[in-house]
C-alpha positions in Angstrom: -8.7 -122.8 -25.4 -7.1 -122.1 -28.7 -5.0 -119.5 -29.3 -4.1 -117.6 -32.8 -2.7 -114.5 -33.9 -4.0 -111.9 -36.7 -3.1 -108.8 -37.5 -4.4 -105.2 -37.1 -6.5 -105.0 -40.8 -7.6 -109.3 -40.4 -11.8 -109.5 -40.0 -12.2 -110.2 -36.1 -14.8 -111.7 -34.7 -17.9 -110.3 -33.6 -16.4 -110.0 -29.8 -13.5 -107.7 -28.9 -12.0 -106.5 -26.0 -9.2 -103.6 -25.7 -7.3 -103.5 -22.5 -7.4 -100.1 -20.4 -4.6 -99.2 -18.0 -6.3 -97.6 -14.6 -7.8 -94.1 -15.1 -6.8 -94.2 -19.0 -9.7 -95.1 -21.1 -8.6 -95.0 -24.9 -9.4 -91.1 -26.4 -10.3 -93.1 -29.7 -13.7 -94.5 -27.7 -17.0 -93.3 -28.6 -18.6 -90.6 -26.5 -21.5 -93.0 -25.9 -18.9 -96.0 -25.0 -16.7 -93.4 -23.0 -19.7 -91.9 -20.7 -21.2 -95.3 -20.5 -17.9 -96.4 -19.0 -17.7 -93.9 -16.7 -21.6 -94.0 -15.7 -20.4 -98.2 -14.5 -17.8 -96.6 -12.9 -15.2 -98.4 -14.9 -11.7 -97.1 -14.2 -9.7 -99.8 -16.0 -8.7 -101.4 -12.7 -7.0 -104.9 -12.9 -9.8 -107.3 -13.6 -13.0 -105.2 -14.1 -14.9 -105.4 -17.4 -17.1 -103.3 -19.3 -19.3 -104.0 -22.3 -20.6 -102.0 -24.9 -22.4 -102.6 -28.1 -20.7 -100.3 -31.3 -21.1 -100.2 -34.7 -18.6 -101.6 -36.8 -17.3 -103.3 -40.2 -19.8 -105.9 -40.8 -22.3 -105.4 -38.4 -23.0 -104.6 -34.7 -19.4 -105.5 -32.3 -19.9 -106.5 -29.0 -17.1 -104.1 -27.2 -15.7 -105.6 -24.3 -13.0 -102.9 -21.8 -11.1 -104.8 -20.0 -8.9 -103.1 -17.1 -5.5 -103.8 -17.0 -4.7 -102.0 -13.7 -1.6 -99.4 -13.8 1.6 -100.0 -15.4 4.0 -99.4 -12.6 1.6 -101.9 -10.3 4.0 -104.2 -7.9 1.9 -106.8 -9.2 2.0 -106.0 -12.8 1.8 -109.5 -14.4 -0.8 -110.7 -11.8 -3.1 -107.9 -13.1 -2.5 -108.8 -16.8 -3.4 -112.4 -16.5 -6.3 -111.2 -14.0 -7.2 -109.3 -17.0 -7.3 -111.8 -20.1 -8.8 -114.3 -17.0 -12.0 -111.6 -16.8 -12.7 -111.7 -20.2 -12.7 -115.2 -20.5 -15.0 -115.9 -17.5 -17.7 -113.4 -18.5 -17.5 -114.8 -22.0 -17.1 -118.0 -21.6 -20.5 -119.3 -21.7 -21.8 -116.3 -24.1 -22.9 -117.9 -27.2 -19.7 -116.5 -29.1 -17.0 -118.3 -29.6 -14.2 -116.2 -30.8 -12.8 -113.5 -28.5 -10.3 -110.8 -30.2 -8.3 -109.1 -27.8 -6.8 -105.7 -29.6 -3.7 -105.2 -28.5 -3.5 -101.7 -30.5 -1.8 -98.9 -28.3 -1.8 -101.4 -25.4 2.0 -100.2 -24.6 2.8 -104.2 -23.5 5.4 -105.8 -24.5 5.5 -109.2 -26.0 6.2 -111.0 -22.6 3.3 -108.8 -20.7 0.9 -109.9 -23.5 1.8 -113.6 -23.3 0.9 -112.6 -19.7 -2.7 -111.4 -20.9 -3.3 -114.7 -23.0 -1.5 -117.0 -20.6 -4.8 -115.5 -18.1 -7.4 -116.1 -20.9 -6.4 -119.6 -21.4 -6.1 -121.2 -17.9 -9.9 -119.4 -16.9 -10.9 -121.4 -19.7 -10.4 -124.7 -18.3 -13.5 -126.8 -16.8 -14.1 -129.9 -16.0 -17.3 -131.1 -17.2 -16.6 -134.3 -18.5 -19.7 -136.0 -16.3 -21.8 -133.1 -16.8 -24.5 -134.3 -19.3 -27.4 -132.2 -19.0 -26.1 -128.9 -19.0 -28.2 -126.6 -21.0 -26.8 -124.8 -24.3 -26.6 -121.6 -22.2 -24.3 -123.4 -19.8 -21.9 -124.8 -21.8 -18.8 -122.7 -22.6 -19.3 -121.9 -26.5 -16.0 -119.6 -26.4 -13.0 -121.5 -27.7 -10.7 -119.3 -29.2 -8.5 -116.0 -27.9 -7.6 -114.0 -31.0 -4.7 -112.0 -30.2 -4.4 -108.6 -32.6 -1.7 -106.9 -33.4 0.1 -108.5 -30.5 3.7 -106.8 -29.2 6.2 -107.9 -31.4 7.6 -111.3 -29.7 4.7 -112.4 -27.9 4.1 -115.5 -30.0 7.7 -116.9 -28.5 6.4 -115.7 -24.9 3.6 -117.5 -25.8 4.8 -120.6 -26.9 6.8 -120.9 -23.3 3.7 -119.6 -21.8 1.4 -122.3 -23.5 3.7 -125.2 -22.7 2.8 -124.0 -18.8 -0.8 -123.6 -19.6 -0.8 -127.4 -20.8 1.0 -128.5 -18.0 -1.3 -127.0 -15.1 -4.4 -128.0 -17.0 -3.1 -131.9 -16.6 -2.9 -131.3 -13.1 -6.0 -130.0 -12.7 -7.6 -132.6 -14.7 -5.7 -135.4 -12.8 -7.0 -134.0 -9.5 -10.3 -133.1 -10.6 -10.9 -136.8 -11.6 -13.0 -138.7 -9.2 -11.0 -142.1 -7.9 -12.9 -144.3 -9.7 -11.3 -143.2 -12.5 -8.0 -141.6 -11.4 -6.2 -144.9 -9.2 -2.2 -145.3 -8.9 -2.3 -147.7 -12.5 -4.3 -145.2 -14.2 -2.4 -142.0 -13.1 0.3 -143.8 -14.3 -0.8 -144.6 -17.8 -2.4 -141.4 -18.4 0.8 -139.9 -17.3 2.5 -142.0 -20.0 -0.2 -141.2 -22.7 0.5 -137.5 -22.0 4.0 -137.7 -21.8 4.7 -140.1 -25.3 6.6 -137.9 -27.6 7.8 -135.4 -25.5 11.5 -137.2 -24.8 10.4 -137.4 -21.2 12.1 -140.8 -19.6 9.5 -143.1 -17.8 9.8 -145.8 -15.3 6.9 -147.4 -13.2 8.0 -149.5 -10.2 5.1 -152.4 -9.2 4.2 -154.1 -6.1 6.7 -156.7 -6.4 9.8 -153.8 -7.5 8.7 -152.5 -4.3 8.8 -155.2 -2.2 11.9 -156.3 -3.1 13.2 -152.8 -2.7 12.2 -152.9 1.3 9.4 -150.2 0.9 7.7 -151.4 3.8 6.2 -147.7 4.5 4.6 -147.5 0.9 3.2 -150.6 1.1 1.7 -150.5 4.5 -0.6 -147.8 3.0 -1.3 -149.7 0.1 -2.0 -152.8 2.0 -5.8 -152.3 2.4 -7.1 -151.5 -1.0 -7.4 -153.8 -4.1 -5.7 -151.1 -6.3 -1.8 -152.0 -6.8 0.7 -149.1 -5.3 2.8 -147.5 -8.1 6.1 -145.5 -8.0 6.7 -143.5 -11.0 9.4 -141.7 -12.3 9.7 -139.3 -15.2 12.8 -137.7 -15.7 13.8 -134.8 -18.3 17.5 -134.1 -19.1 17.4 -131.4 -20.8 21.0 -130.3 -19.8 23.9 -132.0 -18.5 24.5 -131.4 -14.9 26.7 -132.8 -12.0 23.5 -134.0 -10.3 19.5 -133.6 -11.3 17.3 -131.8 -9.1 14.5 -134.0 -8.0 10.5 -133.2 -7.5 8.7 -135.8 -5.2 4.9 -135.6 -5.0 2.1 -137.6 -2.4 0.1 -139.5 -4.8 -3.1 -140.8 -2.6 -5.2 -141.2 -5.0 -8.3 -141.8 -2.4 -8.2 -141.1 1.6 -10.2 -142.7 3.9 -8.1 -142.6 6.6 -7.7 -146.1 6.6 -8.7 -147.8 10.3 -8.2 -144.3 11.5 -11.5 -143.5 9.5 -12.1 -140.0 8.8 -15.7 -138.5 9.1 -17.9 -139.0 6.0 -19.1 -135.4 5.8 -16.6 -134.0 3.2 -14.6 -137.5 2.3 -15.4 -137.2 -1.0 -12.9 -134.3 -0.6 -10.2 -137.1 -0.6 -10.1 -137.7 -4.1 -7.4 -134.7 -4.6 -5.0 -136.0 -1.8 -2.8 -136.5 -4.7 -3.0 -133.2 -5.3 1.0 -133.3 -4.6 1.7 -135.9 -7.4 -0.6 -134.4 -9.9 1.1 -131.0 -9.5 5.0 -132.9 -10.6 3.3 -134.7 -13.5 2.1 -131.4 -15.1 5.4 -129.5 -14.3 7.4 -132.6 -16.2 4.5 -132.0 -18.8 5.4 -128.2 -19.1 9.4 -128.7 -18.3 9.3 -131.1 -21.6 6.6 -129.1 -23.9 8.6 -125.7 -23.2 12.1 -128.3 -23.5 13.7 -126.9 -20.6 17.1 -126.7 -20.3 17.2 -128.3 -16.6 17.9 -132.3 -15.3 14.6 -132.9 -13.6 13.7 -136.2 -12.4 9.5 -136.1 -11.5 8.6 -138.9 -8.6 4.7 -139.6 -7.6 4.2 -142.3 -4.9 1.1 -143.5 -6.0 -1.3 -145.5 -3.3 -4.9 -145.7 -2.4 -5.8 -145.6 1.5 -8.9 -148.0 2.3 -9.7 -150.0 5.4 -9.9 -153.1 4.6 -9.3 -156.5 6.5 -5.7 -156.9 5.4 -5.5 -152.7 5.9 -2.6 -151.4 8.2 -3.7 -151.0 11.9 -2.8 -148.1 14.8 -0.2 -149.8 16.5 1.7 -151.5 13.7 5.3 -151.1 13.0 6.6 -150.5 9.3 10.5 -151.0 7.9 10.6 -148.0 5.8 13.4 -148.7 2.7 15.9 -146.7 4.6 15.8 -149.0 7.1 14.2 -147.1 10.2 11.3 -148.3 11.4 7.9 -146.4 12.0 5.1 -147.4 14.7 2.1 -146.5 13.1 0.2 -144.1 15.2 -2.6 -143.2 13.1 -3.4 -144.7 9.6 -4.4 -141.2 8.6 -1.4 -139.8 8.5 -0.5 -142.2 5.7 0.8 -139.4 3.2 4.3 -139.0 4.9 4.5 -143.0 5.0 4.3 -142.8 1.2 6.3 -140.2 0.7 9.3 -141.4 2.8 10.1 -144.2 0.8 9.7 -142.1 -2.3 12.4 -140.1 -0.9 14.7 -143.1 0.1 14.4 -144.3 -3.6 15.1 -141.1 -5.5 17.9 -140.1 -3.4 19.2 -143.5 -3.6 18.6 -143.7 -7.6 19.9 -140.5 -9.0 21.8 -138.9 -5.9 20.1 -135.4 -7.1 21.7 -132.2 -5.1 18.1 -131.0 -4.6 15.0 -132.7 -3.6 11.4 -130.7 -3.2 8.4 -132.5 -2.3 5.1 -131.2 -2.7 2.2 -133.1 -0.9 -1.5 -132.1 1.1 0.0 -133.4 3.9 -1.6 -132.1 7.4 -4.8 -130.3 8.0 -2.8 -128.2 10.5 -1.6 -126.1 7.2 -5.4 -125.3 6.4 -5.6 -124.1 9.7 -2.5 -121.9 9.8 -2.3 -120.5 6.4 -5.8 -121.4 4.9 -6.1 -121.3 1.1 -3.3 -118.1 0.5 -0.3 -119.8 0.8 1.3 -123.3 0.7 3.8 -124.2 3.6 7.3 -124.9 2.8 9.9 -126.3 5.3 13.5 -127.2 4.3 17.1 -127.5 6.3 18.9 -125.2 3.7 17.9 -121.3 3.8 19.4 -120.1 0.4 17.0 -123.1 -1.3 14.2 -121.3 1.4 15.0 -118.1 -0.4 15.2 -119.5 -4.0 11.3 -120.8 -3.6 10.2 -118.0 -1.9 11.3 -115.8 -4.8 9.7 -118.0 -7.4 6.6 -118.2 -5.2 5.8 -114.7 -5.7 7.0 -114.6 -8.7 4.7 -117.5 -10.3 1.8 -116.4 -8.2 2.0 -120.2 -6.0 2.9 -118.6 -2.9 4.9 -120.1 0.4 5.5 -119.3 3.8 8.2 -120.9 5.9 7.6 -122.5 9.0 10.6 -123.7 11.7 11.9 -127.0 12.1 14.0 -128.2 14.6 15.2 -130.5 17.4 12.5 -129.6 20.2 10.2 -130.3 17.3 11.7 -133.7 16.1 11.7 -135.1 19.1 8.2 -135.2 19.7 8.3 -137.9 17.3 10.2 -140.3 19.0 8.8 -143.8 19.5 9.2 -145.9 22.3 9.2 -148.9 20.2 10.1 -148.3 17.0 13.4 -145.7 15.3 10.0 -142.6 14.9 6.0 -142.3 15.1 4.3 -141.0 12.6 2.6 -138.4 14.1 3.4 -136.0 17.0 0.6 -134.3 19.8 -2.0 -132.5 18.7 -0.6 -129.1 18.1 2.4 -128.3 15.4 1.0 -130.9 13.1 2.4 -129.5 10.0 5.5 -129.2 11.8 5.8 -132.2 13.0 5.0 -134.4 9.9 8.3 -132.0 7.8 10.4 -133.6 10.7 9.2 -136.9 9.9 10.3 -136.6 6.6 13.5 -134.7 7.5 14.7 -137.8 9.0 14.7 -139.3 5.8 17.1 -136.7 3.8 20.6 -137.8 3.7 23.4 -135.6 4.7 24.5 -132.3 2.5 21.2 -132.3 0.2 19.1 -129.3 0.0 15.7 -130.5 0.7 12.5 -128.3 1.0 9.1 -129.8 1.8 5.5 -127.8 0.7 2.7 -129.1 2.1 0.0 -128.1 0.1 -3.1 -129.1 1.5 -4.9 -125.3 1.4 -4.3 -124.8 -1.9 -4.7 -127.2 -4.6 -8.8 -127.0 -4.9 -10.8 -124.5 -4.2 -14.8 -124.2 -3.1 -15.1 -120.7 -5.8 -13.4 -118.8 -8.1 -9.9 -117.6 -8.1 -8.2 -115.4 -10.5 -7.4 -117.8 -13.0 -9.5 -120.9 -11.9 -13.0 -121.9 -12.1 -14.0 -123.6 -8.5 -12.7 -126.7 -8.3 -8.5 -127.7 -8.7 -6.5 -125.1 -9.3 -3.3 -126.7 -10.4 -1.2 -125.0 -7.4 2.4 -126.0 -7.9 3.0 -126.4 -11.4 3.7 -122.6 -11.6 5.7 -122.8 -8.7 8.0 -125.6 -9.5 8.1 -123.8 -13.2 9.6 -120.6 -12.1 12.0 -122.3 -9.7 13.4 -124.4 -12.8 13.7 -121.0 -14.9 15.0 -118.7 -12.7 17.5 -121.6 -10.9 18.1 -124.1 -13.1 18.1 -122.2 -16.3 19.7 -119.0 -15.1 
């Protein structure tokens, strides 16, 4: 979705929509548009549309009020990019193909219109690539946002804003790709691809870098499928710093379980348990399109689960590149296997202060938080505070769950330094304190597992059904308001 900016006396389009604040319709409306307003019961709340047909310069205008909710809302940016989002998803498929939103008398400012826009743009985004019969009245026609006299510096907001945008719509497309197409060597080099130019660093570690580096945990996953594992690493310095901060995402590109089958009812599912990955390739996209003024060094773990006769079997015993040693429990909970070693080797590489890993780790989060929030657990409480802040913030919330030594030692082996998975109940918990025992001494580590909330069966504010890109905002905000500050 294209955006442009025009002024108040530029031709616009035959659509355009003028934002209302709740219980404030415009006294420059129509009678006819103002009673037919109120007849829908149209108060201007955040999100709800009205449409009107007026006469106007050129021919009939297709008048579209958008509410923007009231201006002293808690959640006043929320409502603004619920806004431009509402116009985009009742137009998208329209027949027009311009949309002018008038910012006239709006009373924004240049940051609370980026807001509006920054809505418009990500409701845009679908993924039809394999669609090929859709009809002409199901395809989305509408491909540009004309913003009118916008607040003066919203085309800077913007250009941050936009950078963001580009950013989550890679992750969605990376987890919306089936994993016939979307593999550890392809995530890779469409990572690459997306990242040439931007003065992002890349390095790609192979089978044989990962052998000889003792990633026994990695691999073990990897061992059943014909698709090679691949670390990669993107890194963007955009400041000089004592030590980077480091993002590590779960890159399964497919999940079967492994031995440990899962069911077949809903495995096709699996194709976004790299859901974690996808999300720290789009923030590096955004971090480097917006040039962000952080050291930020991206790391997806990149495997494909199968079973296979060379896969990993229940009962086997792994040496993880740290050195401790895992009995394999359940080839299912492969994603905390992958990301371990991930975790070894950043820590080991670039010594960052911080480390945040993203991943859909456990079922058990579903069940506890379901698709509202993601879960974060981490040993350092101001870090705890920091996400939480930028959580609400970005609209990617987290709750915090406890860790702690009654909880850790339910994954003690018999045979082997851990297991890799604990009873039945505390699940989420339990697979944090795996990976806790992987953090070295004085770094701030926080683990989200995001299994709730990085695709979604309908329509959320600023998504279509389907990925959602949960993370990238997340991870954004947390770079501006930490990193940058």
């Amino acid at each position: 979705m294209k955006v442009v900016f025009r002024t108040a006396d530029a031709p616009l389009p035959r659509l355009v929509a003028r934002l209302v604040a709740q219980d404030a319709l415009p006294a420059d409306l129509d009678a006819v548009v103002r009673e037919g307003a109120a007849a829908a019961r149209f108060t201007g709340k955040a999100g709800q549309t009205f449409e009107a047909f007026v006469a106007g310069e050129g021919g009939v205008k297709r008048l579209a009020l958008t509410g923007i909710g009231k201006s002293d809302a808690e959640e006043r940016t929320a409502n603004l990019e619920k806004a431009g989002a509402a116009l985009t998803a009742k137009y998208l498929t329209s027949g027009e193909s311009a949309l002018a939103i008038d910012f006239t008398g709006s009373g924004l400012t240049g940051a609370q219109a980026a807001s509006v826009l920054f809505g418009a743009r990500l409701r845009g985004w679908r993924h039809d690539v394999y669609r090929t019969k859709l009809t002409d009245e199901q395809k989305p026609s509408l491909t540009e946002i004309v913003a009118v006299a916008a607040p003066e510096g919203t085309a800077a907001a913007w250009e941050i804003e936009s950078a963001l945008a580009e950013g989550i719509e890679f992750t969605r497309e990376l987890v919306a790709e089936p994993a016939n197409v979307i593999y550890p060597e392809s995530f890779v080099e469409r990572a690459k691809a997306r990242l040439e130019g931007t003065g992002v660093e890349v390095l790609v570690l192979g089978l044989k870098e990962m052998t000889d580096l003792g990633m026994g945990a990695l691999l073990g996953v990897a061992q059943g499928s014909v698709r090679e594992p691949k670390l990669l690493a993107m890194r963007w310095k955009g400041a000089t710093v004592d030590k980077p901060t480091a993002f590590v995402g779960k890159g399964v590109t497919f999940d079967t379980g492994g031995i440990s089958i899962k069911p077949a009812a809903g495995m096709e599912d699996m194709k976004w348990d790299m859901g974690g990955a996808g999300a720290v390739a789009g923030t590096m996209l955004a971090l480097a399109k917006r040039k962000a003024k952080a050291d930020v060094i991206g790391v997806c773990g990149l495997v494909e689960n199968m079973p296979d006769g060379n896969a990993q079997r229940p009962g086997d015993v792994v040496t993880s590149m740290s050195g401790q040693t895992v009995e394999v429990i359940n080839t299912d909970a492969e994603g905390r296997l992958v990301l371990c070693d991930a975790l070894t080797w950043v820590q080991k590489e670039y010594a960052p202060a911080t480390v945040i890993d993203l991943a859909t780790l456990t079922g058990a989060i579903i069940v506890s938080l379901g698709n509202e929030y993601g879960g974060m657990f981490t040993n350092d409480d101001a870090l705890a505070a920091k996400l939480d802040a930028a959580g609400k913030t970005s609209g990617d919330r987290l709750w915090r769950f406890p860790l702690g030594p009654a909880y850790d030692k339910l994954i003690d082996s018999p045979i082997a330094d851990m297991k890799n998975v604990g009873p039945r109940y505390g699940g989420s918990i339990t697979a944090a304190q795996f990976l806790q025992r992987y953090i070295d001494k004085g770094v701030a580590w926080a683990h989200l597992d995001i299994a709730g909330m990085v695709w979604a069966d309908k329509p959320g504010q600023t998504w279509d059904k389907g990925a959602t890109g949960y993370g990238v905002r997340l991870l954004d905000q947390y770079v501006r308001t930490v990193l940058e500050a």
